[in-house]
Wavefront OBJ file of the C-alpha trace (Angstrom):
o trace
v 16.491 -42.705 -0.547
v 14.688 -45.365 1.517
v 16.639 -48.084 3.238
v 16.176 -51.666 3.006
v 14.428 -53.335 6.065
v 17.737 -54.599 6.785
v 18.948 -51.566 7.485
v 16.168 -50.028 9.621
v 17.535 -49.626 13.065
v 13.843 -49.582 14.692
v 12.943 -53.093 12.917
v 11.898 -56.073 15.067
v 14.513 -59.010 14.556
v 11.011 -60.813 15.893
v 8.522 -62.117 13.532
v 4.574 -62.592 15.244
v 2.862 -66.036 14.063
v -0.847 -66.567 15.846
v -0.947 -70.214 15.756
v 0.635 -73.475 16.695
v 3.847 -73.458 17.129
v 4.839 -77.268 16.538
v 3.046 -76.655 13.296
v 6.511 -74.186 12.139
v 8.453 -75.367 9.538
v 10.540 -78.824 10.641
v 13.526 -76.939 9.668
v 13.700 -74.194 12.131
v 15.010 -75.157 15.549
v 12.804 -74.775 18.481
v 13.293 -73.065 21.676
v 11.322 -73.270 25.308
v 12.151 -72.585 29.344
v 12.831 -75.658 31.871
v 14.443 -75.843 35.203
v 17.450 -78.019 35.395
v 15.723 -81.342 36.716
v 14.180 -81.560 33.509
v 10.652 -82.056 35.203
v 8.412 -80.318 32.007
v 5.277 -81.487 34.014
v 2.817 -78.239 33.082
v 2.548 -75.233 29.787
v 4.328 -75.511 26.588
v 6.937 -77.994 28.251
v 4.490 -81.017 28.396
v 4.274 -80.524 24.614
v 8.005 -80.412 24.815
v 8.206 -83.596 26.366
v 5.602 -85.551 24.297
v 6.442 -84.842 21.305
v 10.247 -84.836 21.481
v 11.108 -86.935 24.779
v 15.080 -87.343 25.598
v 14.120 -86.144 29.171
v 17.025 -88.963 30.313
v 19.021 -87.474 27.471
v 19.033 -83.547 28.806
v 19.389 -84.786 32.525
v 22.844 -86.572 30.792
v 23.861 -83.198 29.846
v 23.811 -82.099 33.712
v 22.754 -78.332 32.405
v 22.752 -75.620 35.242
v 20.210 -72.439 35.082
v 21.459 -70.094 32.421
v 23.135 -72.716 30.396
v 20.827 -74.327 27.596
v 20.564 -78.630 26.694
v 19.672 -79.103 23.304
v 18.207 -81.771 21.383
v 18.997 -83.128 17.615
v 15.414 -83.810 16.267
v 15.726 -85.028 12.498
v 17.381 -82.018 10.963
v 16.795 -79.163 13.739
v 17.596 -78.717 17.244
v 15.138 -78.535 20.243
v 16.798 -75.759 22.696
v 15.976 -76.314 26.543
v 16.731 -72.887 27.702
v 17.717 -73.658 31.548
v 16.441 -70.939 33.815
v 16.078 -72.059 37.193
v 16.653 -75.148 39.524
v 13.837 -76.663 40.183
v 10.082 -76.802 38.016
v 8.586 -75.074 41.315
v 10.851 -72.145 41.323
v 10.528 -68.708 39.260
v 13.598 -67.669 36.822
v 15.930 -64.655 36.649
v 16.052 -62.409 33.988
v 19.778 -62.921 34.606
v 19.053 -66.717 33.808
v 17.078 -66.148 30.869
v 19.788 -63.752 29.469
v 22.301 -66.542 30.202
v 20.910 -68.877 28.284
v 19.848 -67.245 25.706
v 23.761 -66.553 24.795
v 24.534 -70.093 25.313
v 21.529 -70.945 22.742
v 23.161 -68.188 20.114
v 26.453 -69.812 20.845
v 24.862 -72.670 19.585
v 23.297 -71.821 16.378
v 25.913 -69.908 14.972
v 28.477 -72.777 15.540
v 25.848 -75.513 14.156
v 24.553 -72.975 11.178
v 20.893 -72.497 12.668
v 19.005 -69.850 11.055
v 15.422 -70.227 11.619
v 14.484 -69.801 15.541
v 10.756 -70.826 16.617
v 9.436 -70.517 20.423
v 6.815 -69.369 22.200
v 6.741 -65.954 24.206
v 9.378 -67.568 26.486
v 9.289 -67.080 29.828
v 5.829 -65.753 29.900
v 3.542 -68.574 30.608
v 3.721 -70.134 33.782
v 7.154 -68.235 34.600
v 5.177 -65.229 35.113
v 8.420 -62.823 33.194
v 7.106 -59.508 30.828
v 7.355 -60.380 27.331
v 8.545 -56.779 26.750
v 11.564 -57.267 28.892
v 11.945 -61.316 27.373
v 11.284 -59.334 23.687
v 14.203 -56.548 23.940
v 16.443 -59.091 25.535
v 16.335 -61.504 22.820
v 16.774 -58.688 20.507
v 19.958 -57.688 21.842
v 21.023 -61.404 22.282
v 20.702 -61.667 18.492
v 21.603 -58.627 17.331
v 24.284 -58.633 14.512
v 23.013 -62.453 13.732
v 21.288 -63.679 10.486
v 19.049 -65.975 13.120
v 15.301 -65.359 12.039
v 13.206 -65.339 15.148
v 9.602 -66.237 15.026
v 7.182 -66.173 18.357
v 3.937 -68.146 18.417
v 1.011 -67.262 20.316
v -2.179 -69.334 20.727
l 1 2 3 4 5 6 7 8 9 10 11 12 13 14 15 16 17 18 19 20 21 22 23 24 25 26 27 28 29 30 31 32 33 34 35 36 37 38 39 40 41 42 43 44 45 46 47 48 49 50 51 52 53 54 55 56 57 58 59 60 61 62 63 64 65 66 67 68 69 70 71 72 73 74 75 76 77 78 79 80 81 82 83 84 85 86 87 88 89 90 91 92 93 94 95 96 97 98 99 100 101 102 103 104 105 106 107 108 109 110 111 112 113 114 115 116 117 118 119 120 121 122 123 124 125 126 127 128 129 130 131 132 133 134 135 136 137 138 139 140 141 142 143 144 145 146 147 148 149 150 151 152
């Protein structure tokens, strides 16, 4: 008898898009790495910042690294995934992993279900995608949060 996707064990919770990532659907909630003073001067994060500002907004919030500031745009939520002090300095793993529960905190309290973000931590950041990858697997394992990665 063959089993449902669901129930495959060895199924990514991660779905692969190859395009433009602020071209997702405006209902799933989007997801990117800053440092906690909220600089977002270079990568994805200028994007960030241009196209949903509120920099004075997530400073308000007084985030540390491994916590997450979030956003309401319209009818998602922008997650700032806080992963180390300052824009100059390098995250943790430990950071990422952090935040990444505070962000899945989130969502399941405000009924988020649709997750878009870039390969996180990879850019600038300088973190393997295939550690990033299995830890956001684990982080939402057991949720019904659809992940979906972009890549230029």
């Amino acid at each position: 008898m063959a089993s449902s996707p669901d129930e495959d064990p060895g199924e990514s919770r991660i779905v692969y898009v190859k395009g433009d990532l602020f071209a997702c659907p405006q209902t799933d909630s989007l997801a990117h790495c800053i440092s906690e003073d909220c600089r977002m001067g270079a990568g994805i994060a200028v994007h960030f910042k241009k196209k949903f500002g509120g920099v004075q907004e997530l400073l308000n919030q007084q985030k540390k690294s491994g916590e997450v500031a979030v956003l309401k745009r319209d009818e998602r939520y922008v997650y700032y995934l806080i992963t180390k002090k300052r824009a100059s300095h390098k995250p943790t793993y430990e950071n990422l992993q952090k935040s990444l529960e505070a962000m899945k905190t989130h969502c399941l309290k405000n009924g988020v279900t649709d997750l878009s973000m870039p390969r996180i931590g990879c850019g600038l950041d300088r973190l393997q995608w295939e550690k990033v990858s299995a830890m956001i697997e684990e982080v939402f394992e057991g949720t019904d949060i659809r992940i979906t990665v972009y890549t230029l």
